[in-house]
VEXVEXMI-597541 format. One line per field, with one value per residue (C-alpha): residue number from 1; residue in one letter; x, y, z. Coordinates in steps of 0.2 Angstrom, whole numbers, plus 5000, padded with zeros to 4 digits. Each point is the difference from the previous one (the first is absolute). Layout:
% VEXVEXMI-597541
num = (NUM|...)
residu = (a|...)
px = (X|...)
py = (Y|...)
pz = (Z|...)
END
This chain:
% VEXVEXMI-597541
num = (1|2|3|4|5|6|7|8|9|10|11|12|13|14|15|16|17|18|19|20|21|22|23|24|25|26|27|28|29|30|31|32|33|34|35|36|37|38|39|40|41|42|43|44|45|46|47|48|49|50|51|52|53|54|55|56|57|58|59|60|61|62|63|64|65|66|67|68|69|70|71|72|73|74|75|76|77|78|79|80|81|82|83|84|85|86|87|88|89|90|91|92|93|94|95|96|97|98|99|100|101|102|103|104|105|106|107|108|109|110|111|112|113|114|115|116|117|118|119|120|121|122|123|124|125|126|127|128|129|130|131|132|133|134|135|136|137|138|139|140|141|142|143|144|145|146|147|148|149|150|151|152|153|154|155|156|157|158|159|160|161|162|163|164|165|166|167|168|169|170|171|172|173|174|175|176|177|178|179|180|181|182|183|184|185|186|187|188|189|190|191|192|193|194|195|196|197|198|199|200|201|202|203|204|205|206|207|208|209|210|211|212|213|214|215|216|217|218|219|220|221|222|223|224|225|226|227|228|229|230|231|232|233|234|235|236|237|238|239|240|241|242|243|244|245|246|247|248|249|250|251|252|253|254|255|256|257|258|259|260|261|262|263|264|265|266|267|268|269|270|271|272)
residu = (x|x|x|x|x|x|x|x|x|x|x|x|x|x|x|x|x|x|x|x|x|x|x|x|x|x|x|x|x|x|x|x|x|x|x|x|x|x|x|x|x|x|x|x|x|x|x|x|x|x|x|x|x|x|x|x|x|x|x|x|x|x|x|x|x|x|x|x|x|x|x|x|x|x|x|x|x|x|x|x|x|x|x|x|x|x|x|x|x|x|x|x|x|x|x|x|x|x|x|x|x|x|x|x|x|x|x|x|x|x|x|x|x|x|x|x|x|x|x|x|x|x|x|x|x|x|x|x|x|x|x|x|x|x|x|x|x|x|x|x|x|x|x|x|x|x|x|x|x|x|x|x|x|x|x|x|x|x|x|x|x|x|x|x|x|x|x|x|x|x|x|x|x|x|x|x|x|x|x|x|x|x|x|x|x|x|x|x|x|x|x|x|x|x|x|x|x|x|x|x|x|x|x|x|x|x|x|x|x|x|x|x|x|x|x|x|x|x|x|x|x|x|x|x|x|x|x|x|x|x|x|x|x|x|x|x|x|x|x|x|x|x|x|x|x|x|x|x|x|x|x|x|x|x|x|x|x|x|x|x|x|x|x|x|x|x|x|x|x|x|x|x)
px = (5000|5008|4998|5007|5015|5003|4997|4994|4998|4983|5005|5021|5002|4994|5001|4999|4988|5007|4985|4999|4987|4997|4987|5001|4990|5005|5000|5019|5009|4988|5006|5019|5001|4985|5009|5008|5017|5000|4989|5013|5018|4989|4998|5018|5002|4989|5008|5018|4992|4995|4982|4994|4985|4992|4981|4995|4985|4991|4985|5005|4987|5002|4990|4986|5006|4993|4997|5008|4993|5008|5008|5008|5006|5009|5006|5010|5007|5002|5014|5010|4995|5009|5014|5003|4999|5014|5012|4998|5002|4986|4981|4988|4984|4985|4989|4983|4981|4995|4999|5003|5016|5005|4997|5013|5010|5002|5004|5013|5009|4994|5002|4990|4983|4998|4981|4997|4980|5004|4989|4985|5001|5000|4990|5011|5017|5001|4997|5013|5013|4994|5003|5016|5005|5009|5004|4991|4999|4980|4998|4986|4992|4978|4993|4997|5010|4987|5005|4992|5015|5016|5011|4986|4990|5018|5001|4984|4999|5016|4992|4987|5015|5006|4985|4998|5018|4995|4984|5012|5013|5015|5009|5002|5017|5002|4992|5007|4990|5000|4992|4997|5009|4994|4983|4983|5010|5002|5015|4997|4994|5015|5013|4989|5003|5017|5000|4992|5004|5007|4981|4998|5013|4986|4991|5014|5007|5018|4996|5005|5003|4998|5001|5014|4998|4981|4990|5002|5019|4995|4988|5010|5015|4991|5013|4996|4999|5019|5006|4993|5015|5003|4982|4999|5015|4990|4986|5014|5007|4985|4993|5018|4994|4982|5007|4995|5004|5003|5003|4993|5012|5005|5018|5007|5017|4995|4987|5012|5010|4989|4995|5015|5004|4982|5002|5018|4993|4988|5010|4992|4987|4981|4993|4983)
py = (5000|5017|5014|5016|4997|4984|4981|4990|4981|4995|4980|4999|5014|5011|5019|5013|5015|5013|5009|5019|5007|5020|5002|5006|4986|4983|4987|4997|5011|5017|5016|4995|5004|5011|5014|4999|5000|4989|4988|5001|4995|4985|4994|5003|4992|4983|5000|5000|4984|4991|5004|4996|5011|5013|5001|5018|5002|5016|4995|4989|4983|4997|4992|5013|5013|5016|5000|5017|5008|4996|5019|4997|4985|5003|5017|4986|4989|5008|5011|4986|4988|5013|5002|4980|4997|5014|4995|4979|4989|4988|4997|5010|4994|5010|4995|5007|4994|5016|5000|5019|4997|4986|5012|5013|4988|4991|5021|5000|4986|4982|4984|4990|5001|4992|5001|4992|4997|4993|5012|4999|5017|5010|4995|5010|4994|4984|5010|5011|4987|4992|5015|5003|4982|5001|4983|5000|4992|4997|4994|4990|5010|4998|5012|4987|4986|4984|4988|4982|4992|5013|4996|4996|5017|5008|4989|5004|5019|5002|4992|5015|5012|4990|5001|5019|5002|4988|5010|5016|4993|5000|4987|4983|4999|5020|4992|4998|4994|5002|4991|5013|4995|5012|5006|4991|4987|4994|4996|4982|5003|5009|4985|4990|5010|5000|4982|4999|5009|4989|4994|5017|4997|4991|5015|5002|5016|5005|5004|5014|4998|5014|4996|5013|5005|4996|4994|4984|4998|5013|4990|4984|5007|5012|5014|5015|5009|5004|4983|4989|4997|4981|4998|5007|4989|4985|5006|5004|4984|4990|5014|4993|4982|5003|5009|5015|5013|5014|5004|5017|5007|5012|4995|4996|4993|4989|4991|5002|4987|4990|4999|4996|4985|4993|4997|4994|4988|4996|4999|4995|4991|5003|5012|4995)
pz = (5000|4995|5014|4995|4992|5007|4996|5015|5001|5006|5003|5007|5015|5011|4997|5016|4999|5010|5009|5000|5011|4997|5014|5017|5009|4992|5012|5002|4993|4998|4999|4995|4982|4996|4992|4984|5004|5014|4990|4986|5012|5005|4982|4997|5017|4996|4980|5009|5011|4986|4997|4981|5001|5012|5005|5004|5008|5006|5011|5016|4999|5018|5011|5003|4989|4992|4982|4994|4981|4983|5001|5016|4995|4983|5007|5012|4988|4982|5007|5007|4982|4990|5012|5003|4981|4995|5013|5004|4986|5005|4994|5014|5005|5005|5014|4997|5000|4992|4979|5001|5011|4987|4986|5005|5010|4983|4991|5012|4995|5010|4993|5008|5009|5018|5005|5017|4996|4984|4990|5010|5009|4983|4985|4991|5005|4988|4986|5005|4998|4988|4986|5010|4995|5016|5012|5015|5016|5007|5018|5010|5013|5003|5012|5011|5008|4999|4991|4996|4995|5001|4983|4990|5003|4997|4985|4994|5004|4991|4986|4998|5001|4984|4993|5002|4995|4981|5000|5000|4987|5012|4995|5010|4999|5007|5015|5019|5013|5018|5011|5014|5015|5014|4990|5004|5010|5018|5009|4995|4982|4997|5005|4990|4987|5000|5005|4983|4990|4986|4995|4993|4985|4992|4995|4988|5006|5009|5018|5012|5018|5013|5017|5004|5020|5000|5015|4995|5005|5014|5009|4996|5011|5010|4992|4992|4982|5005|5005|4988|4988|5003|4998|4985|4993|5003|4990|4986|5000|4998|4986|4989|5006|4992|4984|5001|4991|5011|5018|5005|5015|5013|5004|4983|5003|5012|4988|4984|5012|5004|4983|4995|5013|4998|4980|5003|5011|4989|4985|4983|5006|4996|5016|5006)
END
């Protein structure tokens, strides 16, 4: 799958998406880089760790949080688009549920769009990215956690984001999915999740993982947002032992590494 200027390899390894949040109330690292310039020595910073693309998102999707207008939100990000795209050499991801946020996101430069309700919060956002022609990544999430039987409804909702994303002409093979660890989900729904994960593959798309410092490793280890590192490198290991495509992160060298070490152990054969 081409991102930006680069090839990425859906089947043999596991790429890391450095996160970079430019809000002041994300849930573990709000407030750090939400001006321009600090936003951009992070990307510079996470590039120099080994990051193969940067997710910048503009509207924290906390537990609990406030949703903020399209203006607000691409008065936060398209300054720090254009700024990460003329100084890192790396593919940028924008993080948005908003087709009006996607549309100048995507006028400022981004490769790739990462919607976390899979294009069921705006009817407009697949056609967005469709005539863009632009990959994207489409996430699980419902607006309630009740499930009959937990990886078939996951299997089956994301199936109706696929369906939407045909419906709009995106293209399936411009298509990531995510199964939504930390959205819609229990404490117990989500190790299932990522217990699980590999029974995903057979809707025929790459998958993303995204545990980074969630709740899950939290209340796991009885650590918080800050302390959850290790966790979060267990999660890692098994997203490269269930294929996946990408790894989204907070700490990016750490998780290049273990990266790295899990496919070595691993070695050529077939992850499942």
């Amino acid at each position: 799958m081409k991102i930006g200027n680069r090839e990425f390899d859906t089947d043999g390894h596991t790429y890391v998406m450095g996160i970079l949040n430019v809000t002041p109330d994300s849930f573990s690292d709000g407030g750090k880089w939400n001006d321009r310039d600090r936003a951009l020595r992070h990307a510079e910073e996470m590039a120099a760790e080994g990051a193969d693309l940067i997710d910048i998102g503009g509207e924290s999707t906390r537990p609990g949080y406030n949703t903020i207008s399209a203006e607000e939100e691409i008065e936060r990000v398209v300054p720090v688009i254009e700024a990460v795209k003329a100084a890192v050499d790396l593919p940028v991801s924008l993080d948005t549920c908003k087709a009006r946020v996607a549309r100048a996101g995507i006028e400022a430069g981004a490769d790739m769009i990462n919607d976390i309700w899979g294009l069921k919060y705006d009817g407009r956002m697949a056609g967005v990215i469709a005539e863009s022609g632009l990959p994207c990544c489409l996430m699980h999430n419902r607006r309630e956690a009740y499930y009959k039987k937990l990886m078939d409804d996951v299997a089956e909702d994301l199936k109706e984001t696929l369906r939407l994303a045909e419906n709009a002409g995106i293209q399936r093979d411009r298509i990531i999915l995510d199964p939504g660890v930390g959205f819609a989900k229990n404490y117990e729904q989500n190790l299932e999740v990522i217990r699980r994960l590999g029974e995903l593959g057979r809707l025929g798309c790459p998958l993303l993982l995204g545990c980074s410092r969630k709740s899950v490793i939290g209340l796991s280890l009885n650590l918080p947002p800050d302390q959850r590192l290790e966790g979060t490198l267990v999660t890692t290991v098994f997203g490269v032992m269930a294929g996946c495509m990408f790894v989204r992160v907070h700490d990016v060298r750490e998780n290049v590494r273990a990266v790295r070490m899990a496919e070595a152990v691993l070695g050529p054969v077939i992850r499942s």
